[in-house]
N, C-alpha and C positions, 0 to 999 in steps of 0.2 A: 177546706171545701171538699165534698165527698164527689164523686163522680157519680152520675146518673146510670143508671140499671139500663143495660140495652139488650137487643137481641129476645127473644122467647123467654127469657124472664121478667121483662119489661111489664108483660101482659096480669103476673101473677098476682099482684094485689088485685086487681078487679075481678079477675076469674074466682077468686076468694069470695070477695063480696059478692057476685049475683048470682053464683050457684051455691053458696054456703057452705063449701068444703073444704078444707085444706088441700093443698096441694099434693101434702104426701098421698091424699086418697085418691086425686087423680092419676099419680106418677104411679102408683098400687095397679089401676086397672090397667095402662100402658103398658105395665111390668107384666102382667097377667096374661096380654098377649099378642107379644113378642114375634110369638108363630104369625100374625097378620104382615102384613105388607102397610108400611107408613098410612097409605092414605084409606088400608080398612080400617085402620084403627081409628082415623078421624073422622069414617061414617058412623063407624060404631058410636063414639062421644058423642057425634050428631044427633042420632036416631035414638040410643040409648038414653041418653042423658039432655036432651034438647040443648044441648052449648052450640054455640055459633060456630062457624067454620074458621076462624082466625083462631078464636082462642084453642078447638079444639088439635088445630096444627100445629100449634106454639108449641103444648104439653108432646104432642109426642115427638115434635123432630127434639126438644128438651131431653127428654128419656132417650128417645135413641139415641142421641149424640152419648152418652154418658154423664146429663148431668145431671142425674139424682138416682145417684148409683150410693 
């Protein structure tokens, strides 16, 4: 029996499905910038990219933490 995905990666099959991109291309823009402060980044995903506020928080505390390094 596998263990269930928790935490900010939990979110990543669906953020897949309803914006059509893989995740390396969201973990790309986060990477891109770095220079923001956590929460411009996830206005930016907001505004940018019309993603919701959950998922856009999920990708970047994900990234910042170091997990898609």
């Amino acid at each position: 029996m596998t263990d269930a995905v928790k935490g900010p990666a939990s979110y990543f099959p669906s953020i897949e499905k309803k914006y059509g991109q893989p995740m390396n291309h969201w973990f790309d823009i986060v990477k891109a910038n770095r220079d923001l402060k956590h929460m411009e980044i996830v206005s930016k995903l907001k505004t940018e990219h019309a993603m919701g506020h959950g998922h856009a928080n999920a990708i970047v505390a994900y990234v910042l933490k170091g997990g898609a390094e």
